[in-house]
N, C-alpha and C positions, 0 to 999 in steps of 0.2 A: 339221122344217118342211115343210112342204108342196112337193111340186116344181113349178115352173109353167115354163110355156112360152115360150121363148126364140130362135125360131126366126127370123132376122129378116130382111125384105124387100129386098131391093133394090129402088131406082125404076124400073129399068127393067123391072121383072117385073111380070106380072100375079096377082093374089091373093085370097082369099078374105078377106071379113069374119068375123072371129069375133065370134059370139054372144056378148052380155052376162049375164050370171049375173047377176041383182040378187039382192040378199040384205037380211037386215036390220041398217041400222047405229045404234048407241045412240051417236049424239051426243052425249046427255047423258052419256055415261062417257067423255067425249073432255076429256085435260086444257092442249087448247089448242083456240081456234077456228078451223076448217075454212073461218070467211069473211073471215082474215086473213090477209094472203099474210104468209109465212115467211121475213120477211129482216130482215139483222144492221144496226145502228143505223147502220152505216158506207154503208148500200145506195147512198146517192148515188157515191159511189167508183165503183163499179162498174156502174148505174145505164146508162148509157150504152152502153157495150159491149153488153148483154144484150139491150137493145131494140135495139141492129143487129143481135146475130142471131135474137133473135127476129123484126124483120123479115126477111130474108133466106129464112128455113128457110118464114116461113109463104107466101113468095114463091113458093119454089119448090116446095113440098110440099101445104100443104096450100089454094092458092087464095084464101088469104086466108079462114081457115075456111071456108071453102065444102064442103071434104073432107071427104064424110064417114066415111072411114074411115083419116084421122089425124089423130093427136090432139100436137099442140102445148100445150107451157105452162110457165111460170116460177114456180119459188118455191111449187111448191104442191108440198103435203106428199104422199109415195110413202108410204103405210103396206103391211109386209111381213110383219106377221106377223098370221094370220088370227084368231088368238085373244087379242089385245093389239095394237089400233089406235094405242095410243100408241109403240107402237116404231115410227119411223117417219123419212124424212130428205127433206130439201125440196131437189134442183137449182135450179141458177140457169136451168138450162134442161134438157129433154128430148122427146124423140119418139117415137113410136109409132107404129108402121106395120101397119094391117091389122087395126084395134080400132073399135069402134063407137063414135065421139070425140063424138055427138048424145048418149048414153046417160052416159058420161063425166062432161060438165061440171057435171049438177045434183049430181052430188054432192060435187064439191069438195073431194074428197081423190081419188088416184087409188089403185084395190084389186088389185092384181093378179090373183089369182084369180077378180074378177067381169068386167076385161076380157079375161080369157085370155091375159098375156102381160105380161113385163117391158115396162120402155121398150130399145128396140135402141138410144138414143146417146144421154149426157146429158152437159154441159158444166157445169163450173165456170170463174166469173169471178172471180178473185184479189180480195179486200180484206185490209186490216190484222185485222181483226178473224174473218177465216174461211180464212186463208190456211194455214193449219197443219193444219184440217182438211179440206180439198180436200186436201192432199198427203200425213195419218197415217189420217184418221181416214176419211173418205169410199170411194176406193180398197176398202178392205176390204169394205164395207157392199154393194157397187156390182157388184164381184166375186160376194160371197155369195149374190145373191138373181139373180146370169146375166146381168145388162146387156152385151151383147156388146163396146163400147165406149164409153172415160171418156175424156174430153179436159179439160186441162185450159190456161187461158186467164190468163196473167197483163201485165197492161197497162203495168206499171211495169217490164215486161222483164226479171224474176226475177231471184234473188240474183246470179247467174252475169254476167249479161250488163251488171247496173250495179255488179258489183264494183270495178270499176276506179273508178266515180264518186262513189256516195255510198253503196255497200253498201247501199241500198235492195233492194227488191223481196221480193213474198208467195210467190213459187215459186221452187224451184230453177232454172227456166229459161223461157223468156218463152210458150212453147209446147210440150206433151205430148199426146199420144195413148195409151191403151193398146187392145190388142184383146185378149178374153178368152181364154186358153188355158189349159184343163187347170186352170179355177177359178185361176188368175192373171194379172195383166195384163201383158203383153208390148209394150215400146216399139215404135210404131211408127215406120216411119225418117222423120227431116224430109230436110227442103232449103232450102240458102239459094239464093236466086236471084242474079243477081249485081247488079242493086238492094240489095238485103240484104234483100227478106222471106224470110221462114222459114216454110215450111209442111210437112201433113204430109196423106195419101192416107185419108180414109177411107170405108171398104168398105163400108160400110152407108147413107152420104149418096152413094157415087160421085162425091165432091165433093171437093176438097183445101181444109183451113182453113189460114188465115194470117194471118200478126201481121206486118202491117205498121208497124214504128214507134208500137206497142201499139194500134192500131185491126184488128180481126175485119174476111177478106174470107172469101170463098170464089173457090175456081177452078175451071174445068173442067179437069180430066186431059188433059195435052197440046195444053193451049191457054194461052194466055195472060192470058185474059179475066178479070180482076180484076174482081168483083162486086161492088158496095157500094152502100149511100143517101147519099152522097155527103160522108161523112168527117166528121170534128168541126168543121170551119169551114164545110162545105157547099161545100168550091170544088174547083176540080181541081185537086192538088199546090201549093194554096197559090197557081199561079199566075193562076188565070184565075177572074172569076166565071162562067163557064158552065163548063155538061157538059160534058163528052168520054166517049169510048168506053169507058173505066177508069172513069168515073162515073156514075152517074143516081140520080134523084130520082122517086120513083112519083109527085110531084106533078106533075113538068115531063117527063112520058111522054110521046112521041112515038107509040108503036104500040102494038099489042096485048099485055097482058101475062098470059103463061100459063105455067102451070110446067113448061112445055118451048121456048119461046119467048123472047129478050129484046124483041120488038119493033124499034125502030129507034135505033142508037145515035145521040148529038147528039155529033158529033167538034167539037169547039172546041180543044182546049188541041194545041201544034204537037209538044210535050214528051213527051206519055201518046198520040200517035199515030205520034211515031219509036220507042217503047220497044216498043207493041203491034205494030208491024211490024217491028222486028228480031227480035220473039219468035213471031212467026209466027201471030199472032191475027187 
């Protein structure tokens, strides 16, 4: 197989755009369509999760596609092998840092060899009907072709953590990480806070994901600042209908929003501005 390049960016680095190799792709020998996105009949399950962080990621990375040299996107098939497009595997989410993402989209499958590079972090979101393969079968594939890291996201708080209640759950455990090593993926360490989310450091967003009570934040490293569009009921912790510093809504922005920037937080709830100052945010 072809070796491609896997070299991946940190944000705060500055970097080169790699060149697009266009090639030519026979569609017609394609034995699914490239203008259907690739998800399991259950997608509403997970539906949710995925668009917060697909929100979130395009928040902070790519501008709200305005970047044009990352390439954001969900559910759209990653073909790897250059001479058989149908071997191929569709994340629920991924990014790419440092690729021509203007050059990218018309074609609607993403090639690795024509952008110059794997994706650097691609996330699975647990359903019933894909939950076995995010954890046997995916992992391998993800590894194989150098993604430097796989996370993986389950909302129903994985088998471990609702054992006690109704032995539900699509993962072993409500939140994973791997970073690639030596062509294997290697755990990387969470943490419970003492609210109880659970997160984990990763090196390639400089970001920390967390499962909050099965809703996707992110945090910055050594801070406190819980990121989100403002949870499944839109409120802060349930208690208040307005924002607070723990919350915002791009609709109900206050200041400038850039992907180094929050703008200006709306403190409302009295609950998520004594936790964000015990914790030193």
């Amino acid at each position: 197989m072809t070796t491609l390049k896997t070299v991946a960016k940190a944000p705060g680095l500055s970097y080169k755009m790699l060149p697009y190799r266009k090639g030519d792709v026979d569609y017609g020998g394609l034995n699914f369509s490239p203008d259907l996105l690739d998800v399991p009949p259950d997608h509403m399950e997970q539906g949710r999760e995925i668009r917060e962080v697909l929100n979130l990621l395009s928040a902070r990375f790519t501008d709200f596609d305005r970047s044009p040299d990352v390439f954001l996107d969900a559910d759209t098939n990653i073909c790897y092998n250059p001479r058989d497009l149908n071997v191929r595997v569709a994340p629920d989410v991924y990014l790419v840092f440092g690729v021509d993402a203007e050059a990218i989209h018309p074609r609607k499958i993403y090639l690795p060899w024509e952008a110059g590079k794997v994706p650097d972090w691609v996330l699975e979101v647990a359903s019933e009907s894909t939950g076995q393969q995010d954890v046997n079968r995916k992992p391998n594939i993800y590894a194989q072709i150098g993604i430097p890291e796989y996370w993986m996201f389950d909302p129903t708080g994985g088998r471990y953590h609702r054992q006690r209640m109704d032995g539900g759950g699509y993962h072993p455990q409500p939140l994973y990480g791997g970073r690639l090593v030596d062509g294997r993926y290697q755990p990387i360490e969470l943490t419970t806070e003492p609210d109880g989310i659970l997160k984990g450091y990763s090196e390639i967003l400089e970001l920390s994901l967390a499962w909050d009570e099965g809703w996707p934040r992110f945090t910055i490293r050594r801070r406190a600042l819980i990121w989100q569009t403002g949870g499944r009921n839109g409120k802060c912790c349930g208690r208040s209908g307005k924002r607070c510093r723990r919350h915002w809504n791009p609709a109900s922005w206050s200041g400038p929003l850039t992907r180094k920037g929050y703008g200006n937080w709306k403190r409302s709830c009295a609950v998520c501005a004594r936790k964000a100052g015990r914790n030193g945010s």
